[in-house]
N, C-alpha and C positions, 0 to 999 in steps of 0.2 A: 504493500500500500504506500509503504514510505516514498519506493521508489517511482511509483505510477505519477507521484504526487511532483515530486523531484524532476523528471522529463516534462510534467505538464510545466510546471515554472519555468523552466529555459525553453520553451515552447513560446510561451506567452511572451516571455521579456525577448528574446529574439524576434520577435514576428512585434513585437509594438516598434525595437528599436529601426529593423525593416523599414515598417511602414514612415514613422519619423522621418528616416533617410530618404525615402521616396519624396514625400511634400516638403522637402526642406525647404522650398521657396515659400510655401505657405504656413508653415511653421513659425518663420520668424515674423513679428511685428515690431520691432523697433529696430533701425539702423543705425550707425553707430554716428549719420550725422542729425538725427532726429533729436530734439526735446528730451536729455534724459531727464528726472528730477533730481533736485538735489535732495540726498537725504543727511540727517544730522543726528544716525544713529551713529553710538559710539562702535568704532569695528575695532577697538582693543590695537594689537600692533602686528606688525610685517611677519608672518604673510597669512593673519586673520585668523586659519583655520586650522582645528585638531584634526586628529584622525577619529573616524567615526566608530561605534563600539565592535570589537572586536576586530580592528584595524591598529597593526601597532605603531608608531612613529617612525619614519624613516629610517634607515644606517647612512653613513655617510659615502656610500654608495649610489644611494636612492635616492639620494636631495641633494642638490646645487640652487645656493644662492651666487645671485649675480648683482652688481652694483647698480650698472647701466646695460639691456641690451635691448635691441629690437626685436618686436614678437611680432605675431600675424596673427589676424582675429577676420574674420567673415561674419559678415550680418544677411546670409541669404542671397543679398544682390553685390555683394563689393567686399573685393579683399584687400586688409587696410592693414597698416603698420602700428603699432602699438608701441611707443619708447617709455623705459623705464626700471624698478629696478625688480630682477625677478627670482622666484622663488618655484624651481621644477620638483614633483614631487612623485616617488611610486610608494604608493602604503600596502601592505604588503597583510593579510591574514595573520591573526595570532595564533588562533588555534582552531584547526580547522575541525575540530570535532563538534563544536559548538556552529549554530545558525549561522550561515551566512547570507551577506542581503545578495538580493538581486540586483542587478540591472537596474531593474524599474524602482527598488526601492531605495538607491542610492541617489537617483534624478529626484523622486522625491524628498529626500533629506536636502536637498543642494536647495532645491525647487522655496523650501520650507525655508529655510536659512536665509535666501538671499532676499526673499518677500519679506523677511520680518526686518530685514537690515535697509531695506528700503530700494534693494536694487533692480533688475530687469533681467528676462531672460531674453536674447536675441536669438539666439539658433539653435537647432536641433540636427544632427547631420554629419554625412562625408564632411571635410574641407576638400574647394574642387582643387586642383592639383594643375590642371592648366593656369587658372589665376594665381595660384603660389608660385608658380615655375616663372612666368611674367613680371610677377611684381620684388621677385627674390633674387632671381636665378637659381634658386636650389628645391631640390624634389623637397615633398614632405618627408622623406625617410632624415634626410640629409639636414631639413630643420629643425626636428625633433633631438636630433643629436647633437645639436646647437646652441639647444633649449631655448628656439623662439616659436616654436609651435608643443603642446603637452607631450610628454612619452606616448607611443604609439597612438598618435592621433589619426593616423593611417586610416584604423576601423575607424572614427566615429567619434565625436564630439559636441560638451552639450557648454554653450558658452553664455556667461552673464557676463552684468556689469554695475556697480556701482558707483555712483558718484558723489563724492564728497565735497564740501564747499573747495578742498584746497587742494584732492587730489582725485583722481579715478581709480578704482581696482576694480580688475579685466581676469575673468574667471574663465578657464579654459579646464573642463572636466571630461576625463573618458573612464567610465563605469563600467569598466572590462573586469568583474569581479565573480563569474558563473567559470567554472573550470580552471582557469588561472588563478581565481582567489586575491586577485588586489585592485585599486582603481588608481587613477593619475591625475598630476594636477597639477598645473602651471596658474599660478599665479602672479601678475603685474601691476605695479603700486605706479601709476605716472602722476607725478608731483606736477603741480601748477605754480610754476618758480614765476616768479616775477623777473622781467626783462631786465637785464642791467643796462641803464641807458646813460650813456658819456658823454651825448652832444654838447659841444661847447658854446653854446647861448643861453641868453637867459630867459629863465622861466617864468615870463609874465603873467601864468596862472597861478602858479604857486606862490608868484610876490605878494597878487591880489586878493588870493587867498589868506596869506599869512595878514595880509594888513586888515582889513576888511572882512573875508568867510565869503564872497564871493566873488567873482570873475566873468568877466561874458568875451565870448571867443566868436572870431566868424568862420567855424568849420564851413565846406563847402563841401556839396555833394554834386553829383550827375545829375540834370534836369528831369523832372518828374521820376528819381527815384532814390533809394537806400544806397547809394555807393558812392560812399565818397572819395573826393579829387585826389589825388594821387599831389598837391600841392597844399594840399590840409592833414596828411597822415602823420606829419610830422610833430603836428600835434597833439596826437592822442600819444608819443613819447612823454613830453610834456605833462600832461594826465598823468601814466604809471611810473616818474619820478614822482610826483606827490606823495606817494605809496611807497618810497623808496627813502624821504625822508620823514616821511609820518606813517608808518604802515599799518596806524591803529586808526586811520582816519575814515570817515565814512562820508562820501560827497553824494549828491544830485545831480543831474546833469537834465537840464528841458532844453528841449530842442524848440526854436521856434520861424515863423514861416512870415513870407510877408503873402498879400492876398492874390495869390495867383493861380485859383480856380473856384469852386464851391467851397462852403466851409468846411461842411462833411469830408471833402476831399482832401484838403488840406491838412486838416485833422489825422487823419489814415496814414497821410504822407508822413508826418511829423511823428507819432508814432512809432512809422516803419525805421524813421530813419534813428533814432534812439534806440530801438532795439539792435539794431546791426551796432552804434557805437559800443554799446553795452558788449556787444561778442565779438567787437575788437579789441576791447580792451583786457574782456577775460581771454581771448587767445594770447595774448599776452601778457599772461601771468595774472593779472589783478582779482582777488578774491569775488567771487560774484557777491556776496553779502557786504561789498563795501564801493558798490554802486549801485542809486537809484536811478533810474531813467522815465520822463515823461516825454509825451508829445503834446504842442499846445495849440497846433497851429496859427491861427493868426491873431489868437484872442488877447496877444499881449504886447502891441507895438510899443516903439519907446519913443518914434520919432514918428510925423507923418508920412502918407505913403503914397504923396501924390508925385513927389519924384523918383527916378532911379537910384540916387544915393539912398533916399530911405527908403527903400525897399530893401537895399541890401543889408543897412543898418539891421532893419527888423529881422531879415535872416540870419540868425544866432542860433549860440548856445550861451544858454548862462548854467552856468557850475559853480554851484554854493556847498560849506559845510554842513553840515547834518551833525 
């Protein structure tokens, strides 16, 4: 009976991970350049996780940490490079006399864990091997021995992600624990370092800040949208030194518009174009919890707007302390 029972288990948990691997493309719902949330559970320290019961700790065989290195993550539609510092792991059965999980219920502990720490699962699946080979030059065999893809990610990998206000950790699990008796696990901690920024001029945000608590800038963006000028980017330097000498500082930043279509519209614009400063700034290092971003559209001129000078006046940012 025991053993009718035993074949039916690996029956099951092979024919779910199958199927998984078939819809891998529908499996995933978040990409890795999608909306993650931020969560502000505590994940303890590097690299987060125990081994689960009746799985024993590594030997020094079975685990390499790494300072800095480059791993590969796939969200379904795109194979993407992961930098930071990592922690490769095989856990290996204690004693095989006693229950050992499946398959299925290893995904479920993982499954379990990273919902309560607040993070996402993105894939379920092969990694394809053509987009690795592309984006690497090296096969998955040849990655895995690298350690920037999990031990034998070959079969089959189930990958999360977390993100934390000041860093990411990038979950790379293969639950190959039915016959073999152990599972794998790469994990990568990518730090949100703030940019060191050296230009040598001076920082008329930050002067106006320090005297005052606020500043008005005339970023410039692309006509009717979010992208801004390649002759204003120098600016948001500017911004992530204030955070360089005040790094406990928490600013606002409103974007504002002069009247150059509907209000509604305006509004939308303004907005849009705050959100994209906000995720230039965090791509560059700055804590997202130490910037607010509005849009105002045109509800807040300073000068009138019947010429072209003041219209450009009105086109700002004003960036005040908090």
């Amino acid at each position: 009976m025991n053993k009718i029972f035993f074949l039916t288990s690996i029956f099951f948990c092979v024919t779910a991970m199958a199927k998984a691997q078939q819809k891998a493309t529908t499996v995933s719902t978040q990409t890795a350049n999608d909306a993650i949330p931020v969560s502000n559970a505590d994940l303890g320290t590097f690299p987060y996780f125990k081994t689960l019961p009746n799985f024993k700790p590594p030997n020094e065989s079975d685990s390499v940490t790494i300072e800095q290195n480059r791993t590969y993550f796939f969200d379904g539609k795109t194979c993407f490079a992961v930098d930071g510092q990592v922690s490769s792991q095989i856990l290996s059965v204690y004693d095989d006399k006693k229950k050992i999980p499946s398959e299925f219920q290893i995904i479920q502990e993982f499954d379990k864990m990273i919902l309560t720490l607040g993070g996402k699962k993105i894939f379920v699946g092969k990694l394809p091997e053509d987009q690795l080979q592309k984006i690497s030059n090296l096969g998955i065999v040849d990655l895995a021995s690298k350690h920037q893809v999990a031990p034998s990610a070959y079969y089959g990998v189930v990958e999360y992600v977390i993100k934390a206000p000041q860093k990411e950790v990038w979950i790379q699990l293969v639950p190959a624990s039915i016959g073999s008796k152990f599972y794998n696990l790469l994990v990568v901690e990518k730090q949100s370092n703030l940019l060191i920024t050296n230009i040598n001029k001076e920082n008329a945000i930050l002067k106006d800040l320090e005297k005052s608590g606020k500043a008005i800038n005339d970023l410039r963006f692309d006509l009717d949208n979010a992208t801004l000028l390649t002759d204003s980017k120098d600016e948001l330097l500017n911004i992530v030194n204030i955070f360089q000498v005040y790094p406990d500082w928490k600013i606002k930043i409103e974007i504002n518009s002069a009247p150059v279509g509907k209000p509604d519209y305006i509004l939308a614009l303004t907005e849009k174009r705050a959100v994209a400063i906000k995720e230039e700034l965090v791509s560059l290092g700055v804590k997202p919890t130490s910037v607010e971003v509005k849009g105002l559209g045109d509800t807040k001129p300073i000068v009138s707007n019947e010429t072209e000078k003041g219209r450009q006046t009105n086109t700002r940012a004003e960036i005040s302390k908090l």
